[in-house]
Legacy VTK file of the C-alpha trace (Angstrom):
# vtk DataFile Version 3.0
C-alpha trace
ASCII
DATASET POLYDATA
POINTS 123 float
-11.183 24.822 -23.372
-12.830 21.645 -24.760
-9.407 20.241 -25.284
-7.807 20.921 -21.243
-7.129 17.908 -20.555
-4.720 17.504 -23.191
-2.400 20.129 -22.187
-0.388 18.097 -19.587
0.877 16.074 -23.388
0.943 19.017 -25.027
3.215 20.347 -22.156
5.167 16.759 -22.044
5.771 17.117 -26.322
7.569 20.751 -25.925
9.428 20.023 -22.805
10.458 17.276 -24.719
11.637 19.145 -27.707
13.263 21.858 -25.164
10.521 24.166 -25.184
10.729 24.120 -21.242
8.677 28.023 -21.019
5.879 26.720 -23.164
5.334 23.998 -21.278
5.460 25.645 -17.888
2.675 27.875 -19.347
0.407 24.712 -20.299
1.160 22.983 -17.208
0.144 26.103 -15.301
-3.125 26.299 -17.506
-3.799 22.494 -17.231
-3.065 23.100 -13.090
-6.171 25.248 -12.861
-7.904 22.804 -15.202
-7.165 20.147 -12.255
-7.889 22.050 -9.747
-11.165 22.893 -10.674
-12.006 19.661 -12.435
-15.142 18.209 -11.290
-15.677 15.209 -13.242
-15.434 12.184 -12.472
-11.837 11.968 -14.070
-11.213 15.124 -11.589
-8.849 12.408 -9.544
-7.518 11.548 -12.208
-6.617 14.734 -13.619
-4.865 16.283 -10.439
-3.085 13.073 -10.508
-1.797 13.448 -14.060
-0.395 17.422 -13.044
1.055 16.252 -9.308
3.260 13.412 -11.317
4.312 16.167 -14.074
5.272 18.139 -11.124
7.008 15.371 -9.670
4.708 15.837 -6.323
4.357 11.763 -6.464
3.239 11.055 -3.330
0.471 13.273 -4.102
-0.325 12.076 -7.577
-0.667 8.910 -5.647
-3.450 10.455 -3.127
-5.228 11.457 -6.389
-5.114 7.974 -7.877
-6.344 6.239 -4.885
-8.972 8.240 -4.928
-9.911 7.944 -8.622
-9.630 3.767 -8.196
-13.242 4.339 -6.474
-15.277 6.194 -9.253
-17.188 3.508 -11.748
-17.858 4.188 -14.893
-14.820 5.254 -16.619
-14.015 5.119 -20.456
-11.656 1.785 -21.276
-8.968 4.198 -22.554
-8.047 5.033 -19.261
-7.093 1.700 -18.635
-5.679 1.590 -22.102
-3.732 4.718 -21.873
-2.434 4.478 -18.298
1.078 2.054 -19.144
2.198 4.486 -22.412
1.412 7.844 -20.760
5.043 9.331 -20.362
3.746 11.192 -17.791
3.468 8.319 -15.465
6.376 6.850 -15.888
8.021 7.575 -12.409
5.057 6.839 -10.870
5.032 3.533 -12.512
8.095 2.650 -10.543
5.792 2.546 -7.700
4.811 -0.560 -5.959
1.683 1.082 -5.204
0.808 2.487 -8.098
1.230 -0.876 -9.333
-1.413 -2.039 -7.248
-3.561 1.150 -7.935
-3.650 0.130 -11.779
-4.051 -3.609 -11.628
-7.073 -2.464 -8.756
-8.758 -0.150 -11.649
-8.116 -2.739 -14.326
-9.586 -5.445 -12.439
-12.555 -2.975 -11.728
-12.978 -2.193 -15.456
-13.149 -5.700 -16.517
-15.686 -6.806 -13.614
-18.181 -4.342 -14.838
-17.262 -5.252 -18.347
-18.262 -8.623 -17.628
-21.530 -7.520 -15.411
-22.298 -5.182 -18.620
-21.637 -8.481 -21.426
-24.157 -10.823 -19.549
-26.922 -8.104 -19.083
-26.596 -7.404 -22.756
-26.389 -11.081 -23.568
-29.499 -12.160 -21.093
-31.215 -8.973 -23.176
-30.459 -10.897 -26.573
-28.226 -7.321 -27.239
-25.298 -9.325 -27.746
LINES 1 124
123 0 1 2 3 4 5 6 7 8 9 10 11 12 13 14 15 16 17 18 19 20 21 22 23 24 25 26 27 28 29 30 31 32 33 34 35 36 37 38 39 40 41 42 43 44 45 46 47 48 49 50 51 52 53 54 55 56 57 58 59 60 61 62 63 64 65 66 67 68 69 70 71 72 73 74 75 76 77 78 79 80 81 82 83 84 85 86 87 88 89 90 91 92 93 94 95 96 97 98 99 100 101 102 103 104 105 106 107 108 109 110 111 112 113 114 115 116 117 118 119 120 121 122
C-alpha cells in the first residue's frame, strides 16, 4: 500500500508493453486509492486516474482544485511536463494555465521560504 500512488505508472508501463488486463487491474486499484485519498495530493491524485481514464474535463476539476493546497513537494512541479499520463491534458489551454498557476505558486513560497532562512542566517 505504501507505494499506491505509483500504480497509475505502473498501469501506464504495461499498457504500454500491451499488457492492457494488468493495467486495468492497477488502474482499478489506484481508482480506490483516489477515491479515498485524503492528502493533500488527494486532488491531485483523482486527477492523475480521471486523465488515464480519459475523463479530462474531470481531471481538470481535480487540478483546479489541487492549484489551491500550499505546501507541496517541488517534484510535483518537476514531474508534471514528463508524466505520460498527462499528456492529453497538456493539450489543454487550461491546463496550461493550471501548471504555470502552481509553478508560479511553488516558486513564490520558495522565495518567501529563501529570505526567512536567509534573515535567520540559515542560508
Amino acid at each position: 500500500e505504501i507505494y499506491s500512488s505509483e500504480l497509475a505508472k505502473i498501469a501506464y508501463v504495461f499498457d504500454q508493453n500491451g499488457e492492457v488486463d494488468r493495467a486495468r487491474e492497477l488502474m482499478r486499484i489506484f481508482g480506490v486509492f483516489a477515491k479515498n485519498d485524503q492528502s493533500i495530493y488527494g486532488d491531485l491524485t483523482r486527477c492523475v486516474n480521471n486523465a488515464y481514464n480519459g475523463e479530462m474535463q474531470q481531471a481538470l476539476k481535480s487540478l483546479r482544485s489541487f492549484v489551491d493546497e500550499e505546501d507541496f513537494h517541488y517534484w510535483t512541479i518537476l514531474l508534471f511536463p514528463i508524466d505520460p499520463v498527462f499528456d492529453e491534458l497538456k493539450k489543454s489551454k487550461e491546463f496550461q494555465e493550471l501548471y504555470s498557476e502552481l509553478e508560479a505558486k511553488f516558486w513564490n513560497r520558495h522565495e518567501v521560504l529563501r529570505k526567512r532562512l536567509e534573515k535567520e542566517n540559515l542560508l
